[in-house]
Kinemage of the C-alpha trace (Angstrom):
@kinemage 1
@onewidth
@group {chain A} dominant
@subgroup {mainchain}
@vectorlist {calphas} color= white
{ca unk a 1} P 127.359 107.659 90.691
{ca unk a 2} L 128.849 104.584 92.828
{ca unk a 3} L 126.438 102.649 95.173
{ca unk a 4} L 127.400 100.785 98.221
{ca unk a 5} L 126.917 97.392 96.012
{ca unk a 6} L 128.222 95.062 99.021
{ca unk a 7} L 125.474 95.993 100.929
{ca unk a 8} L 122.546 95.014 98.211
{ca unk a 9} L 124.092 92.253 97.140
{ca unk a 10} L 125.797 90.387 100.204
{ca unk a 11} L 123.615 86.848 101.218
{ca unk a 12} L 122.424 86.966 104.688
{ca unk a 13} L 124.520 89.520 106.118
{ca unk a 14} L 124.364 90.227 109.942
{ca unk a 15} L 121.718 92.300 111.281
{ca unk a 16} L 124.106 94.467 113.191
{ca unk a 17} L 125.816 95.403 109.763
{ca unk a 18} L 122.728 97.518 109.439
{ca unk a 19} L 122.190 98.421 112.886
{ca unk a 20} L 125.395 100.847 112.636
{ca unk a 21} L 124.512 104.263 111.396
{ca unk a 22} L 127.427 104.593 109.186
{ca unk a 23} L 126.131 101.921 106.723
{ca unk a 24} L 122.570 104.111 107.278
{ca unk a 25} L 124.418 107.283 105.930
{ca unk a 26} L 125.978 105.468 103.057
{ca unk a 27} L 123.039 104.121 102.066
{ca unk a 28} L 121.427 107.850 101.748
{ca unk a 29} L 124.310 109.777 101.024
{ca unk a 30} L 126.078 107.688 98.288
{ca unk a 31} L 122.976 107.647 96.018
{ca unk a 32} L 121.639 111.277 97.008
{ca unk a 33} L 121.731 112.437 93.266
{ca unk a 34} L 119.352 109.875 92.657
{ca unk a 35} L 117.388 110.525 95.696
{ca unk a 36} L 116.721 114.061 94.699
{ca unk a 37} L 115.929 113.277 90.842
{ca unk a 38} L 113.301 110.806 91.704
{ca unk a 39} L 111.894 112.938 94.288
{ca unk a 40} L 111.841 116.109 91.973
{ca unk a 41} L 110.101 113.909 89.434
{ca unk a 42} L 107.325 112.522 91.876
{ca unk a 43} L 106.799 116.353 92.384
{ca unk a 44} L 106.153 117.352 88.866
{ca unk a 45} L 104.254 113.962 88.442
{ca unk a 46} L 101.698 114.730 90.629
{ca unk a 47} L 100.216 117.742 88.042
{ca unk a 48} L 101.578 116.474 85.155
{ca unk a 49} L 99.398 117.925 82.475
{ca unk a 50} L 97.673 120.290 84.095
{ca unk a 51} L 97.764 123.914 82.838
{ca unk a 52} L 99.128 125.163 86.110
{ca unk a 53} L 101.424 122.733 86.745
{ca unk a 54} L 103.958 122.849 89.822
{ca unk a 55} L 101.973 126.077 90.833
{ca unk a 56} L 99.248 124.052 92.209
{ca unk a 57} L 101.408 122.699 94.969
{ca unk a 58} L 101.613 127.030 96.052
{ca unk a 59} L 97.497 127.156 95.214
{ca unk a 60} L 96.003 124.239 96.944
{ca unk a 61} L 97.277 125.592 100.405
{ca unk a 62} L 96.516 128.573 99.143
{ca unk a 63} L 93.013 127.736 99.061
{ca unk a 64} L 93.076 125.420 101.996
{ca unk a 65} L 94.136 128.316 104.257
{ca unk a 66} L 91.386 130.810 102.842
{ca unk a 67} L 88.883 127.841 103.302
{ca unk a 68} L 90.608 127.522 106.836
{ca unk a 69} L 90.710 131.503 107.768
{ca unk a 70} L 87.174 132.484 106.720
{ca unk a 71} L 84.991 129.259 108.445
{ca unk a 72} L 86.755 129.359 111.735
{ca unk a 73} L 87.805 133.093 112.140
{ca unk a 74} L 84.306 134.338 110.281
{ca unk a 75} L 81.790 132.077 110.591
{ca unk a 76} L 82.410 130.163 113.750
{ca unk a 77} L 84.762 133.371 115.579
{ca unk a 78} L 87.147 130.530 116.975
{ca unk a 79} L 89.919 131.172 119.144
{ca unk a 80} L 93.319 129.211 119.920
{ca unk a 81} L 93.037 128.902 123.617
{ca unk a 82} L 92.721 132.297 125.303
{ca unk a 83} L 94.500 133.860 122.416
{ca unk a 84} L 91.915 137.033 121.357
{ca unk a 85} L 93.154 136.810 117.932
{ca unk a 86} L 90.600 135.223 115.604
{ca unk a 87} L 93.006 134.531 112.576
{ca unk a 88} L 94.933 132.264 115.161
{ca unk a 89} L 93.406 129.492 115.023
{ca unk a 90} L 93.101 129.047 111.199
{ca unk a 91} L 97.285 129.927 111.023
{ca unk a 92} L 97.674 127.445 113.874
{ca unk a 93} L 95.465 124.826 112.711
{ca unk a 94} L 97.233 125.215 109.252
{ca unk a 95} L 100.632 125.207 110.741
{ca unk a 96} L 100.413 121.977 112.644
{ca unk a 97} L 98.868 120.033 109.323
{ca unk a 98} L 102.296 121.173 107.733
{ca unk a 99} L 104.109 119.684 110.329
{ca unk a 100} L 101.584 116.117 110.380
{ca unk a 101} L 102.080 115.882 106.855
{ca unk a 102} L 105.356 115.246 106.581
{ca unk a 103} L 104.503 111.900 108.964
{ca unk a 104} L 101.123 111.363 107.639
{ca unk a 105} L 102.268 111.453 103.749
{ca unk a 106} L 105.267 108.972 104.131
{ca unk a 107} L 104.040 106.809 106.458
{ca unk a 108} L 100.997 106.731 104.465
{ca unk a 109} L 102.535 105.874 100.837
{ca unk a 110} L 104.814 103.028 102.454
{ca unk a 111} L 103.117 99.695 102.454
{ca unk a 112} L 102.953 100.377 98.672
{ca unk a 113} L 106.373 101.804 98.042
{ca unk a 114} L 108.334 98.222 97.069
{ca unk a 115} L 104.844 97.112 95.709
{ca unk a 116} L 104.114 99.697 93.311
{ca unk a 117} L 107.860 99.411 92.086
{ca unk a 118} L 108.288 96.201 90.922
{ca unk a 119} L 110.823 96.817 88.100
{ca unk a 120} L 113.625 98.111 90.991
{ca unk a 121} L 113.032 94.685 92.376
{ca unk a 122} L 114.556 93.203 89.783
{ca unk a 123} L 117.350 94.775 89.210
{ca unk a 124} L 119.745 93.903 91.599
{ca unk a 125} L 121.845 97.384 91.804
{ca unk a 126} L 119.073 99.358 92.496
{ca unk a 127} L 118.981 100.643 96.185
{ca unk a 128} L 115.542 99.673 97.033
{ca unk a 129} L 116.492 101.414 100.471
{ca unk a 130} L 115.987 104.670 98.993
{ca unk a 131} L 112.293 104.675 98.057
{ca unk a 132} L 110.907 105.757 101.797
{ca unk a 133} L 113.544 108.660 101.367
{ca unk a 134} L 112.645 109.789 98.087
{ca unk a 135} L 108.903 109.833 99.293
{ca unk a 136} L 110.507 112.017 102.590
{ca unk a 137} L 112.209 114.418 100.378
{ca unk a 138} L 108.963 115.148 98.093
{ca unk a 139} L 107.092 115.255 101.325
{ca unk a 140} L 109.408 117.613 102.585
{ca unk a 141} L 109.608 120.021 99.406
{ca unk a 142} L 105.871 120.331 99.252
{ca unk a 143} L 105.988 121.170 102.923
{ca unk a 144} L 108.299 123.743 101.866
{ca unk a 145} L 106.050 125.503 99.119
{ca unk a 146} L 103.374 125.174 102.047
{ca unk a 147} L 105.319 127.080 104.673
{ca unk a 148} L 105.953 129.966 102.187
{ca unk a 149} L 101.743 130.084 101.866
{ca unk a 150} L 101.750 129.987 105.776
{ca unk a 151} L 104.767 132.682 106.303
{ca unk a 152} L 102.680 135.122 103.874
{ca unk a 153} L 99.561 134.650 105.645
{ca unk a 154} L 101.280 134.814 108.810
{ca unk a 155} L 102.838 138.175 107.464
{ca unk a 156} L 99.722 139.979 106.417
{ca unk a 157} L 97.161 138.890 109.261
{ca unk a 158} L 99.588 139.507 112.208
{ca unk a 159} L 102.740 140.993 111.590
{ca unk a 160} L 106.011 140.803 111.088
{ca unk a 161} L 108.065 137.228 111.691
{ca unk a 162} L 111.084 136.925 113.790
{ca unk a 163} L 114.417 135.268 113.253
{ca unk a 164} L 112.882 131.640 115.169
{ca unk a 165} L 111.282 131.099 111.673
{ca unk a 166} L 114.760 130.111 110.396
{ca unk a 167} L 115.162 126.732 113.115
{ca unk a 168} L 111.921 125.551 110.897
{ca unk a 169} L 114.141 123.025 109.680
{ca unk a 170} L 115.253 121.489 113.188
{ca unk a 171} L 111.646 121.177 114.604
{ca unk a 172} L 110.674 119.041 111.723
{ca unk a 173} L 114.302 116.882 112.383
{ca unk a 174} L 111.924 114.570 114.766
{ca unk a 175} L 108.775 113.644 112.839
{ca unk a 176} L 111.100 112.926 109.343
{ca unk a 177} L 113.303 110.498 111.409
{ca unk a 178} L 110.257 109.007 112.864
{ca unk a 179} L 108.218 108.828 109.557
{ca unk a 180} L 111.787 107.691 107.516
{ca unk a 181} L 112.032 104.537 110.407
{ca unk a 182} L 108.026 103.557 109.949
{ca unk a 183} L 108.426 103.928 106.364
{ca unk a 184} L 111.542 101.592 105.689
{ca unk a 185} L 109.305 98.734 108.332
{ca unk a 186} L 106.208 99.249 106.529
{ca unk a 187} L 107.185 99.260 103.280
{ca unk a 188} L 109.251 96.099 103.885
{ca unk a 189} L 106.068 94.532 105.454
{ca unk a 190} L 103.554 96.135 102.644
{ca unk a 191} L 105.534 93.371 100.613
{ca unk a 192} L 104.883 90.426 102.483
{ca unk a 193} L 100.838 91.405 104.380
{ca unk a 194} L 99.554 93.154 101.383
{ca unk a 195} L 95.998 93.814 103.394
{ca unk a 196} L 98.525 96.122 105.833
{ca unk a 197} L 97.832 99.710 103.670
{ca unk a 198} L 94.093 100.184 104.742
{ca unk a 199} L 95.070 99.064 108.519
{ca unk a 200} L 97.985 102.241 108.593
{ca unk a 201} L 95.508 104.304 106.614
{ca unk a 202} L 93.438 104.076 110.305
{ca unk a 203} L 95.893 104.440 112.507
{ca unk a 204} L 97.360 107.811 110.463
{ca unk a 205} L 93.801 109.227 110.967
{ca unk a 206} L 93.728 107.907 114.572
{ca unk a 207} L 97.037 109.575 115.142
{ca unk a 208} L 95.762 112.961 113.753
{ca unk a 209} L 93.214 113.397 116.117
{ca unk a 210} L 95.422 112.409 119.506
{ca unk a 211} L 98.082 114.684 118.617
{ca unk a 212} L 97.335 118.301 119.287
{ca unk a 213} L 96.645 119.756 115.572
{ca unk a 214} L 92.968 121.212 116.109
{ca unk a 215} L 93.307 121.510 119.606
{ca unk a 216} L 95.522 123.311 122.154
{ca unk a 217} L 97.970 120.921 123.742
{ca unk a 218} L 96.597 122.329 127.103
{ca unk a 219} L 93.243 120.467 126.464
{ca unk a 220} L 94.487 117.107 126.869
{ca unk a 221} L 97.025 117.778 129.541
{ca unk a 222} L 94.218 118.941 132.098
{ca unk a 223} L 92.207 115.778 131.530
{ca unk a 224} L 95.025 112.780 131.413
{ca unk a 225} L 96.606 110.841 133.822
{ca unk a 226} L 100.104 111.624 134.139
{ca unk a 227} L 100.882 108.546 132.242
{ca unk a 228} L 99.207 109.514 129.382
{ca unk a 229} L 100.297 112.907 129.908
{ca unk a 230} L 104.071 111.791 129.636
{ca unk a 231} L 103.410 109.725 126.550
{ca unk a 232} L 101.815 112.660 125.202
{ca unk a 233} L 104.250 115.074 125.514
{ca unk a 234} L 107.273 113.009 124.413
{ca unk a 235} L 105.434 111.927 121.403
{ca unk a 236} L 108.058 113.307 118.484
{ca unk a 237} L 104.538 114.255 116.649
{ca unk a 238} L 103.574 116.353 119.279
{ca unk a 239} L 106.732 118.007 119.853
{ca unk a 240} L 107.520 118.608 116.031
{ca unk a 241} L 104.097 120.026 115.493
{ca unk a 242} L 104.934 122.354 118.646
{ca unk a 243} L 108.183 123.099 117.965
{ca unk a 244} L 107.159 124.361 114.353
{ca unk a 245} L 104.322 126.459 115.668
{ca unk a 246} L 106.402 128.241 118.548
{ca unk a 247} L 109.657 128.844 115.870
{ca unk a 248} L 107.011 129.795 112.793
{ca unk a 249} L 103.933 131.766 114.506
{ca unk a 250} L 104.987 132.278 117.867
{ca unk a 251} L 108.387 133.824 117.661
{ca unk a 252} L 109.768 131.449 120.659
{ca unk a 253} L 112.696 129.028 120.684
{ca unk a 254} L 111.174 125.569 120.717
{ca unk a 255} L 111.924 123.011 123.984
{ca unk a 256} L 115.295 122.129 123.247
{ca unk a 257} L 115.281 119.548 125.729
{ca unk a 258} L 112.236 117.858 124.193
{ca unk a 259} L 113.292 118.219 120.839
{ca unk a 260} L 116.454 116.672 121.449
{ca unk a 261} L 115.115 113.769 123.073
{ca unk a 262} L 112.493 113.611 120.566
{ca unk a 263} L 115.150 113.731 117.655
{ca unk a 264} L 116.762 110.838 119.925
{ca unk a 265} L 113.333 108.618 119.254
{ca unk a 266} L 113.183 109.507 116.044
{ca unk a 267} L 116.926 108.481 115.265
{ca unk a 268} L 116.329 105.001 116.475
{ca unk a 269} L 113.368 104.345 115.012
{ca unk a 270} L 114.746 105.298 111.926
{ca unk a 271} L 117.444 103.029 112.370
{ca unk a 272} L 115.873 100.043 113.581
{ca unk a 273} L 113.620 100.705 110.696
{ca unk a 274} L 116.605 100.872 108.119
{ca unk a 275} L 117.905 97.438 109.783
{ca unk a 276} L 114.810 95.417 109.100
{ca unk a 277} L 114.508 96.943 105.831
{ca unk a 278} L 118.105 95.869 104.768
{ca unk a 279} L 117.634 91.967 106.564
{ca unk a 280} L 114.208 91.715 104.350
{ca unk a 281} L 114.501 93.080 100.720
{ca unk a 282} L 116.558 90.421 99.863
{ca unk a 283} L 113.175 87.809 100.076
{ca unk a 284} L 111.328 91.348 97.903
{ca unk a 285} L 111.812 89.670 94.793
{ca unk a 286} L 110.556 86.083 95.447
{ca unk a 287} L 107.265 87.528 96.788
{ca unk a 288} L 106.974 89.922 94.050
């Protein structure tokens, strides 16, 4: 396994020697063995000695979506829009957590991720850059064992799925670019304003409600100005969690147009994000 050692150890190289995304691919694609152990690992470790183990990441949505199903499609008879089917909302509600999660998770962890590993800080060959994508890729593999929960219920309360299930992967392109950028920032700033983690913690939960997860996207649009309405709209959140539920419970092709230019966002974010990253972890181990 051979690391791109120039760029963790040069002093005070030049901002745009980040800013190209070649060096952004190296730095992901030259230690992606590594990547993927860590993030299997951070998996497992989260039920390590329990008696189910890795089956409670296929049980706890499991559960969540029963909890989901029976309040709002028994108990309060809920419906997604004008959509007459009860079960929807509880499959769509479900569905667009999936797709939050993957932003809400990473972005969530990353004012701690340099903090709470202190020993890769001092060791000088260790790509430090690689923590917020470690924490993507577990993100993302839990997501997976999620969608297969979602894809059964789907299944068994209303039918068959069609062949849009399989672009799953390219309506969630947008959010993990987004959440990858805001991760590499925040976890470079977790290091140096420690007091940052409770102030993301509020604006994840801020972000939640304003993006359209237990609410039709229609709501919103007939009450904003068109401002707002634009902001909305082009939000990469928005259009991920949209995207997955038209490909995933719909049967529709998602907005190609909006999910490109989401994706687009996304893509510089992440590598603005990846820049300041690179220009700050060199100070890491003087704070730490």
């Amino acid at each position: 396994m051979q690391f791109d050692v120039s760029i963790v150890t040069s002093a005070k190289p030049s901002v745009w020697t980040f800013l190209s995304p070649a060096a952004l691919l190296r730095s992901i694609i030259a230690p992606r063995y590594l990547i993927l152990q860590l993030a299997w690992r951070e998996v497992r470790a989260r039920y390590h000695g329990t008696y189910l183990g890795i089956l409670w990441s296929f049980l706890n949505p499991l559960l969540l979506l029963v909890v989901y199903t029976y309040v709002f499609s028994v108990l309060l008879g809920a419906k997604w829009g004008t959509n007459p089917d009860h079960f929807a909302f509880a499959l769509t509600l479900f569905a667009g957590l999936i797709a939050f999660s993957v932003f809400s998770e990473v972005v969530g962890r990353a004012p701690a991720l340099v903090l709470s590993n202190p020993n890769y800080v001092k060791r000088v060959v260790f790509p430090l850059e690689i923590l917020p994508v470690v924490a993507l890729t577990a993100v993302l593999v839990q997501s997976l064992m999620t969608l297969v929960i979602l894809v059964a219920a789907k299944v068994v309360l209303q039918g068959a799925l069609t062949p849009h299930v399989l672009l799953f992967p390219l309506t969630l392109l947008p959010v993990a670019l987004l959440a990858l950028g805001i991760g590499w920032f925040l976890a470079s700033l977790g290091v140096f304003v420690r007091d940052i983690g409770p102030v993301v913690a509020l604006a994840v939960q801020v972000l939640m409600f304003v993006t359209p997860i237990f609410y039709p996207l229609e709501v919103p649009l007939r009450i904003l100005p068109d401002p707002l309405k634009f902001i909305l709209i082009s939000n990469p959140l928005t259009v991920s969690v949209e995207s997955f539920r038209d490909v995933v419970l719909r049967g529709a092709s998602p907005n190609w147009l909006e999910l490109g230019s989401a994706a687009i966002v996304g893509l510089v974010c992440c590598q603005l994000g990846f820049a300041f990253f690179m220009r700050t972890k060199k100070a890491f181990a003087d704070v730490i």
